[in-house]
C-alpha positions in Angstrom: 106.0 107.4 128.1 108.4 105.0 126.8 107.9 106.3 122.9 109.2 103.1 120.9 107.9 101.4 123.0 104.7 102.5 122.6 104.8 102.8 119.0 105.4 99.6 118.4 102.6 97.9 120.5 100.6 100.7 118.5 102.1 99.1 115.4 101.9 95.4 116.3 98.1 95.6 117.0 97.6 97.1 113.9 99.0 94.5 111.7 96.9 92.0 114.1 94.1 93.7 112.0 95.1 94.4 108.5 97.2 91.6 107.9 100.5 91.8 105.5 100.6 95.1 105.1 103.3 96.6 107.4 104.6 99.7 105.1 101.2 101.0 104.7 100.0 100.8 108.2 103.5 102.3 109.5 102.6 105.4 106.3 99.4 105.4 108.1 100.6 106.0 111.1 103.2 108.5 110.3 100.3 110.4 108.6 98.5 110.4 112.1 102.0 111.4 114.1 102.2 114.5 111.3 99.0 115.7 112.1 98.0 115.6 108.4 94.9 113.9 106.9 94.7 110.4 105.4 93.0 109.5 101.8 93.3 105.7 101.4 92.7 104.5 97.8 90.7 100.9 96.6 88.9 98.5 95.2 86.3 97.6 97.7 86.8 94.6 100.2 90.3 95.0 100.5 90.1 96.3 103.9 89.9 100.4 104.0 87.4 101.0 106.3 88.7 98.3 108.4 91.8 100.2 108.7 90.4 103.7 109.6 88.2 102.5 112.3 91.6 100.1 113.6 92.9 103.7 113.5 90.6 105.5 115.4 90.5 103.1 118.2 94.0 102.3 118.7 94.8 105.9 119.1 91.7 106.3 121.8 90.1 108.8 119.2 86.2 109.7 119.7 85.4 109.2 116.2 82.2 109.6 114.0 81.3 107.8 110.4 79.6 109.3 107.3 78.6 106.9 104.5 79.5 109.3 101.2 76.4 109.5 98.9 75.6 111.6 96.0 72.4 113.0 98.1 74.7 113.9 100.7 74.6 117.6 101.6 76.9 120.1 103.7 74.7 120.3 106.5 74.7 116.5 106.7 78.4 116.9 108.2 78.4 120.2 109.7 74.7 120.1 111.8 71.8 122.2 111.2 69.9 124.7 114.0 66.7 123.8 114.5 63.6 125.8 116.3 63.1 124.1 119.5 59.8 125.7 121.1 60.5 125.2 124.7 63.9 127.4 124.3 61.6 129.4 121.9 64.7 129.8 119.9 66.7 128.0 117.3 69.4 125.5 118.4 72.7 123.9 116.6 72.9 120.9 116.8 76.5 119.1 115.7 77.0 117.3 113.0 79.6 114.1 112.9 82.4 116.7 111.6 82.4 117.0 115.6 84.7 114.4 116.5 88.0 113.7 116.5 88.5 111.0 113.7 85.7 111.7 111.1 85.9 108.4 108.7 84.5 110.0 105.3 83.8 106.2 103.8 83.6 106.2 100.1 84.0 110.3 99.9 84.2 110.5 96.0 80.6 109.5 95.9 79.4 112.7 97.3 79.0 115.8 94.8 81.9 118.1 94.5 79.8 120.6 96.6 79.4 118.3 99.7 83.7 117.4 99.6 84.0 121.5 99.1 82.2 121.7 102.5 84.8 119.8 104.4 87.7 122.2 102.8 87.4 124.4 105.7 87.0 121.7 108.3 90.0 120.0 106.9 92.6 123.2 106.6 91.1 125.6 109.4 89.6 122.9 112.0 86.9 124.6 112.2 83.4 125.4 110.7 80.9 128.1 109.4 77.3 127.5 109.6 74.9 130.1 108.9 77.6 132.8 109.1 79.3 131.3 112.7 82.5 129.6 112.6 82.9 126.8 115.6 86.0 125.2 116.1 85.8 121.6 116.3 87.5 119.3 118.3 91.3 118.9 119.0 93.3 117.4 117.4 90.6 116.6 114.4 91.9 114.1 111.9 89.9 113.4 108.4 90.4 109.5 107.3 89.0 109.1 104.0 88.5 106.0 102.0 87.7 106.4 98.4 87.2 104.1 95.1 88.9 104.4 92.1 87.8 106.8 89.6 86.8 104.4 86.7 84.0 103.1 89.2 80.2 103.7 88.3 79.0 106.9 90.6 82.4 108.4 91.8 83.7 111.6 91.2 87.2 112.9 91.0 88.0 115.4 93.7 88.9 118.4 93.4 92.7 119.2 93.3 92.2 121.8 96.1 91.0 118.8 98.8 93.5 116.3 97.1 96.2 119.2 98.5 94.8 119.0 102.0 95.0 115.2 102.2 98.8 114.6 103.7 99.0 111.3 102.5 96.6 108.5 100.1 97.8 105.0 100.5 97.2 102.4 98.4 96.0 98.8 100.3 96.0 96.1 97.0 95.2 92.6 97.4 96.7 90.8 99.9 99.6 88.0 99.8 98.5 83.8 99.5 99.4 83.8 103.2 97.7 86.7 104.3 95.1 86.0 102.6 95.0 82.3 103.9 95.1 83.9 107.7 92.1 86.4 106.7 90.0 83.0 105.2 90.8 81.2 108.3 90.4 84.0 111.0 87.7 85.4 112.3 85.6 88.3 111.4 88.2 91.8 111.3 85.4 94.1 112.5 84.6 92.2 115.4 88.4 92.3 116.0 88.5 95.9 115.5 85.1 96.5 118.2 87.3 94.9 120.7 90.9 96.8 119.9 91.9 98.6 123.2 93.4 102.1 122.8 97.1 101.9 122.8 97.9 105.6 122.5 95.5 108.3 124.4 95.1 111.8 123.3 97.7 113.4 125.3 100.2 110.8 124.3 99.2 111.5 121.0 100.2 115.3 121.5 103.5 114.2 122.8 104.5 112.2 120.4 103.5 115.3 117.7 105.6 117.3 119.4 108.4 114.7 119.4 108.0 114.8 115.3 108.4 118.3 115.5 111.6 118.4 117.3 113.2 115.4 115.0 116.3 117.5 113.3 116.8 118.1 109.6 120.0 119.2 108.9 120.9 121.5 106.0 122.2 119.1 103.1 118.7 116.7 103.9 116.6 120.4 103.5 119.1 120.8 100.3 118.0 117.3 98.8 114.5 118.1 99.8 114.6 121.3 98.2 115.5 119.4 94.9 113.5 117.0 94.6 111.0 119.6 94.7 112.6 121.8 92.1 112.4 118.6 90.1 108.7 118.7 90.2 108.2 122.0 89.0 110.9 121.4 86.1 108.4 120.9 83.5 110.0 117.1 82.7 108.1 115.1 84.9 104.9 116.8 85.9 102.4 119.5 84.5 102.6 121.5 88.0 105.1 121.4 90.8 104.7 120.8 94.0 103.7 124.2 96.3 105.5 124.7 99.4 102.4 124.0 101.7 103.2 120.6 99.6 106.9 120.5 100.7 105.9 121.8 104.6 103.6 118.5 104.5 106.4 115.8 103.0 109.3 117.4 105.9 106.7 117.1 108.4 105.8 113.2 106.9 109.6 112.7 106.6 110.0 113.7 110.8 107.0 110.9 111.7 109.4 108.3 109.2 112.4 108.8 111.6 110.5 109.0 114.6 109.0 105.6 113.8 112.4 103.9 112.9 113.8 105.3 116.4 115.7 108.5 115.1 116.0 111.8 116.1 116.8 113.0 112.7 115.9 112.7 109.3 117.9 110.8 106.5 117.4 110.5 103.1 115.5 107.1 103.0 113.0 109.1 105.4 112.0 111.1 102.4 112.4 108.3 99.6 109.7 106.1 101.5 107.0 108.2 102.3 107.3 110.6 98.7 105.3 108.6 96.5 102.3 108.9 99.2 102.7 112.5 100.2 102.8 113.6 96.5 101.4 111.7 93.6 97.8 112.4 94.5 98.7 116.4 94.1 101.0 116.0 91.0 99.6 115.2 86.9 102.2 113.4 85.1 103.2 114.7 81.5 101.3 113.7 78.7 104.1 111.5 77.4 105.4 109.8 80.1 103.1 106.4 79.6 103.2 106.3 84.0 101.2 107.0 86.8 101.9 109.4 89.3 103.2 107.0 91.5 105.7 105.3 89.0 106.8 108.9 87.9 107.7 110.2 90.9 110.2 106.9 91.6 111.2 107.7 88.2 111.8 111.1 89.2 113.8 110.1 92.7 115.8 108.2 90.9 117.1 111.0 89.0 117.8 113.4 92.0 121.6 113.5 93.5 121.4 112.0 96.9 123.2 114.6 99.3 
C-alpha cells in the first residue's frame, strides 16, 4: 500500500462531500488513524451526519446508526435476549453497538443513563448484558454528532464520556463559495450512498500501526509535557489535563505527521490538533471571559517552543 498515496485519495473524496472544510476533515481523519472516538459539535444542517456516514464508507466500515432520543434506553444499543420457543431458551440478539462505526446522531438528547451505557463500549470495546461481557467488533469506532448545549432537549455529557471522545470538531457555516457549490450541487447523501471505500479494514490497521511507529523525540515529549503542566497550573483551567488525556493528544499528534508525510512528530503536529483533543475535557477559569477553545490558544501561546 502506497500510504500517501492512499491518504490522499481518502482525503480528496472527502472534501468531494463536505465541501470547504479541509482542516476538519484531515482532524477527522487523524482521529480515525489514532484509533480514538470522534464528537463532532453543531448547529443542525451544517453537515455532521453527512460527514460520519462519508466516514464510515470511505474507510469500508460496516457501520450501524442510532437516532439519540430522551426515551432511548441501554438495551436500545446493546440488544436484549429474548425467549424463543423453538430453542426453548432465551437468545441475544445484537444491538447496533455491533458494528464497526456506530454513528450516535444527536447523542446529547438521550438521558445521562443511556450515554453512561456506551462508557464501557467506548473504553473496553466491549459489552455487559445481563452479567455477560461480549466483545464487539474490531476495530469499533464511536462517531458522535451532538447539538449545542443551549438547544431545547439536550443534555450536557458527562465529563467522564467527554474524556473518552479523542477529538470534537467544530463544522460552522460554510464559505459564500462553498456554499454556492452546495446550492448548486446535488443532494450530499445521495453522494455519500454512492462513495466507494478508499481504505479497507486491514489497510486501516496498517496505517494504525504506521501512527504508532511515527518517532517523538525527547525535547517534542519535553514541550508536550509542558503544555500539559500548563493545564494543571491553576491559571488557565479548573482541572488539568490526566495522562490518559496526554496518551490521546501524542497519539493524535503521530496521525498529524503521518498525514503531512512525516515520520516524526514536530511541534506544529501538536499546535494543530490541541484545541480538538482538549477543550472538550478542560473548564476554563471563572475569569478568563473565553471558551475552552480560545483558552487553550491562549495558553499555547504562552508555552516555550522547544
Amino acid at each position: 500500500m502506497d500510504t500517501q498515496a492512499t491518504l490522499k485519495k481518502l482525503l480528496n473524496q472527502l472534501n468531494t462531500v463536505i465541501v470547504g472544510k479541509p482542516s476538519q476533515v484531515q482532524d477527522c481523519v487523524a482521529c480515525l488513524l489514532a484509533g480514538g472516538h470522534l464528537l463532532i459539535e453543531d448547529v443542525p444542517g451544517v453537515g455532521k451526519t453527512t460527514l460520519a456516514h462519508a466516514l464510515s464508507r470511505s474507510f469500508g466500515l460496516a457501520f450501524s446508526r442510532v437516532q439519540f432520543t430522551a426515551d432511548l434506553m441501554p438495551s436500545d444499543l446493546s440488544g436484549v435476549s429474548i425467549y424463543e420457543r423453538g430453542k426453548e431458551a432465551f437468545v441475544f440478539h445484537p444491538g447496533p453497538v455491533f458494528a464497526q462505526v456506530l454513528l450516535a446522531d444527536e447523542i446529547n438528547r438521550a438521558s445521562p443513563k443511556t450515554q453512561s451505557a456506551l462508557l464501557e463500549a467506548m473504553e473496553e470495546k466491549q459489552v455487559t448484558v445481563e452479567g455477560e461481557t461480549r466483545t464487539l467488533p474490531s476495530p469499533f469506532f464511536v462517531i458522535a454528532t451532538q447539538n449545542p448545549h443551549d438547544q431545547l432537549g439536550t443534555y450536557a455529557l458527562p465529563e467522564s464520556q467527554l474524556d473518552r471522545f479523542l477529538m470534537r470538531v467544530t463544522l460552522g457555516y460554510p464559505d459564500r463559495a462553498s456554499e454556492r457549490t452546495l446550492l448548486a450541487g446535488g443532494d450530499r447523501r445521495d453522494m455519500v450512498e454512492n462513495l466507494p471505500a478508499v481504505v479497507t479494514p486491514a489497510d486501516l490497521a496498517e496505517l494504525q500501526q504506521q501512527v504508532l511507529a511515527v518517532h517523538a523525540a525527547d525535547p517534542l515529549l519535553n514541550y508536550l509535557q509542558d503544555l500539559i503542566a500548563a493545564t494543571r497550573s491553576g491559571r488557565w483551567f479548573l482541572q488539568g489535563l490526566s495522562p490518559r488525556a496526554g496518551i490521546a493528544v501524542m497519539r493524535a499528534a503521530k496521525a498529524q505527521a503521518l498525514l503531512a508525510g512525516r515520520d516524526y512528530v514536530a511541534p506544529d503536529d501538536i499546535q494543530s490538533i490541541l484545541p480538538q483533543s482538549i477543550a472538550h475535557r478542560l473548564i476554563p477559569v471563572g475569569d478568563a471571559g473565553r471558551g475552552p477553545v480560545e483558552q487553550v490558544r491562549a495558553m499555547v501561546d504562552a508555552v516555550a517552543l522547544p
